[in-house]
N, C-alpha and C positions, 0 to 999 in steps of 0.2 A: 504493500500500500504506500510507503514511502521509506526515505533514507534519512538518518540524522546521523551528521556528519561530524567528527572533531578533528582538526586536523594538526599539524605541526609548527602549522604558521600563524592562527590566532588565538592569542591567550592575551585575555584582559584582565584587568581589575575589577571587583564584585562592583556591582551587581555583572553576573555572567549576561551573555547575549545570543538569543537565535536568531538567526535572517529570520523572516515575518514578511516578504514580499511575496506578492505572487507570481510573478517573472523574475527572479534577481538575476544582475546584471554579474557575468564573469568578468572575472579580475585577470589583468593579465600584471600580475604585480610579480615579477621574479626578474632577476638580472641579469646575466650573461647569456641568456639562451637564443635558438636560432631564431633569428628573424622571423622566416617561416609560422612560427609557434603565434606570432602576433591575428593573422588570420583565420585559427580557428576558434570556432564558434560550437559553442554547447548547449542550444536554447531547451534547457529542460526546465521542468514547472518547478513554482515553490510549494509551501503549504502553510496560507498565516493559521489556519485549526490545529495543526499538528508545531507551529511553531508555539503559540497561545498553550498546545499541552504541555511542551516541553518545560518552558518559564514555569509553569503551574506546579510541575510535580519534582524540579529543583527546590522552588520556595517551600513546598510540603518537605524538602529533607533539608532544609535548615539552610538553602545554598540562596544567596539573593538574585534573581534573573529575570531579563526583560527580554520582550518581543523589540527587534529592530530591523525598520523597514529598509530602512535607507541603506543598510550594508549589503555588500555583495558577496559571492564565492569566490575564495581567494582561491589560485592556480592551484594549492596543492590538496583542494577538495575535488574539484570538478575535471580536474584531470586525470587524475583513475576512475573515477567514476562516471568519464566519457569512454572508459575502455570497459567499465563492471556492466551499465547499461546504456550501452549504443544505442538504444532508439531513443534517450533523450524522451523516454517517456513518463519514467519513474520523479515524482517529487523528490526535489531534494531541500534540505534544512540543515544547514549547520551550526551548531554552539559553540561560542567559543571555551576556552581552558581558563583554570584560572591560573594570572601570572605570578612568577613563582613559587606555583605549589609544590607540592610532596608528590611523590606518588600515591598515596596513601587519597590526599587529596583528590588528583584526574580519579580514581577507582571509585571515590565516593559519587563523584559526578555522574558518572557510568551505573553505578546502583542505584542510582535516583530514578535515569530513564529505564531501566532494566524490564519496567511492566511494560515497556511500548514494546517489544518482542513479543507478546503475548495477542499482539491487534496487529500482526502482520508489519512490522517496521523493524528495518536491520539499522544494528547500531555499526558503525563503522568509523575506524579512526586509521588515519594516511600520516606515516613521521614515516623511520627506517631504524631498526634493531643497530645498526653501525651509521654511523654518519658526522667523518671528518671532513670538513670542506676545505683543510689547509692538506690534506694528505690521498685527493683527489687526482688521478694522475688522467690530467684532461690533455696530455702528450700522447693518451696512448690507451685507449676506450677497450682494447682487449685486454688489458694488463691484466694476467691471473691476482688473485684476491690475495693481501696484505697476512703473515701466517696471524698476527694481532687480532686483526678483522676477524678472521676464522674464528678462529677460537674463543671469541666472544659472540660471535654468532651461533657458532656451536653450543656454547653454554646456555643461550639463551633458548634456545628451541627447545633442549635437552628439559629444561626447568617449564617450558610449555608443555613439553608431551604427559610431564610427570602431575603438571595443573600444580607445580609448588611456588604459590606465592608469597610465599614469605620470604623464598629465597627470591624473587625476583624483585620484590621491594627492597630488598638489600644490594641492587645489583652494583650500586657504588663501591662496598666493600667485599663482595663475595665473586660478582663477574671479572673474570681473567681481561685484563688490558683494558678495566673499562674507563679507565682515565683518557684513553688514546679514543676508544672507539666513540665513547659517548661524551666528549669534553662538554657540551651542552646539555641536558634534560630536554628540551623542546624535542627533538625528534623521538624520543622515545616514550612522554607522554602519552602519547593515542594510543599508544598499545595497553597502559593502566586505563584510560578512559574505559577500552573495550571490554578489559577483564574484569572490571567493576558489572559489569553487567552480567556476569557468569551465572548460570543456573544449576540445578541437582541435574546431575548427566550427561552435563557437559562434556566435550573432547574437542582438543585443539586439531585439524587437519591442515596441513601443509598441503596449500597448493601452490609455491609455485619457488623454490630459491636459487641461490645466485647471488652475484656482485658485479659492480660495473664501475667501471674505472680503480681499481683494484683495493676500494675503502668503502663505498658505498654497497649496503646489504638489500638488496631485494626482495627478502622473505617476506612472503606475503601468506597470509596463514588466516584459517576460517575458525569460528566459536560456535558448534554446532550441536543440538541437542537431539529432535526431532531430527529425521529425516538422513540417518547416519550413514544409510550406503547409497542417499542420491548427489550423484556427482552434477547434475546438470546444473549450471552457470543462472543467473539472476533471468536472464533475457529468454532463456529456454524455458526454463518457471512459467514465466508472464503467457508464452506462446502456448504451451501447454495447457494453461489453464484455460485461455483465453478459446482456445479447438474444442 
């Protein structure tokens, strides 16, 4: 029924915020990318009901948030999720994080929305398990992965498949390299946003890893309850039901 999105790139100060429009306008707010990138277009719908629920059932877990019309989706929501769902049919709704939190903090945010799973709405949050942007090797886009990067990539997946989050709230002093890997929280946030939202029966499914320019992690990994041995993608769902 729709998407609520937290992403890597907006984290504000409370009161928290969800787009609230009903067209929101893509951002193409990011730096050095190709040109190219400027020209694409994502006109997928909002949702001010489900942006109105969101604000609602934050202030019910003690977090303070508004509906806000006027913002848009920033690149690093609406660009995987021009690749999740291509027909640009699906609502979408983003929240932001709140800035400087804990992890502890993104997970509560994530429990707050955790009943919109239950009315058809995936929670989803876009950062990257590794992501140094000073040790990016933009010389050389096949460079096999950093052994640092691994190994903290490794660790992290490991502590997904096992659902140990206690160790993953620790990841500052318990993940291997992650002074290097993760020198910022922002990209690693969305991944607490998501597992806040975790349910009885949960399992983490890896779909899809990797690294690219030999520091950046790729994994991209599902929180899946219901529906454990259907592989078919968001867009295959919709069509399916839709027949």
């Amino acid at each position: 029924r729709g998407t609520v999105v937290a992403s890597a790139k907006w984290h504000t100060v409370r009161p928290l915020r969800a787009t609230g429009s009903q067209n929101p306008q893509q951002l193409h707010d990011y730096g050095d990318y190709p040109a190219w990138l400027n020209a694409m277009s994502y006109p997928c719908p909002g949702a001010p009901a489900l942006a109105t629920k969101v604000a609602s059932l934050l202030e019910g877990a003690g977090t303070p948030a508004v509906v806000d019309t006027a913002q848009g989706l920033d690149h690093a929501s609406w660009m995987p999720l021009s690749l999740l769902y291509a027909s640009a049919k699906v609502p979408i709704v983003e929240v932001s994080l709140p800035a400087g939190g804990t992890p502890e903090d993104m997970m509560a945010v994530g429990r707050a929305l955790a009943p919109l799973r239950a009315g058809g709405y995936m929670i989803v949050g876009t950062g990257a398990v590794v992501c140094n942007p000073h040790r990016l090797r933009h010389d050389n886009h096949n460079a096999p992965p950093e052994g640092w990067a691994r190994e903290f990539d490794d660790w992290v997946n490991d502590r997904l498949q096992a659902l140990d989050f206690d160790a993953l709230l620790q990841y500052r002093r318990r993940g291997p390299h992650a002074h290097i890997s993760a020198p910022t929280a922002d990209y690693l946030d969305p991944l607490f946003f998501v597992l806040g939202a975790n349910q009885q029966g949960d399992r983490v499914m890896t779909l899809f890893e990797g690294f690219h320019p030999g520091a950046l992690s790729m994994r991209t990994c599902l929180l899946v309850g219901r529906r454990k041995d259907d592989l078919r993608l968001p867009d295959e769902l919709i069509r399916d039901d839709q027949a």
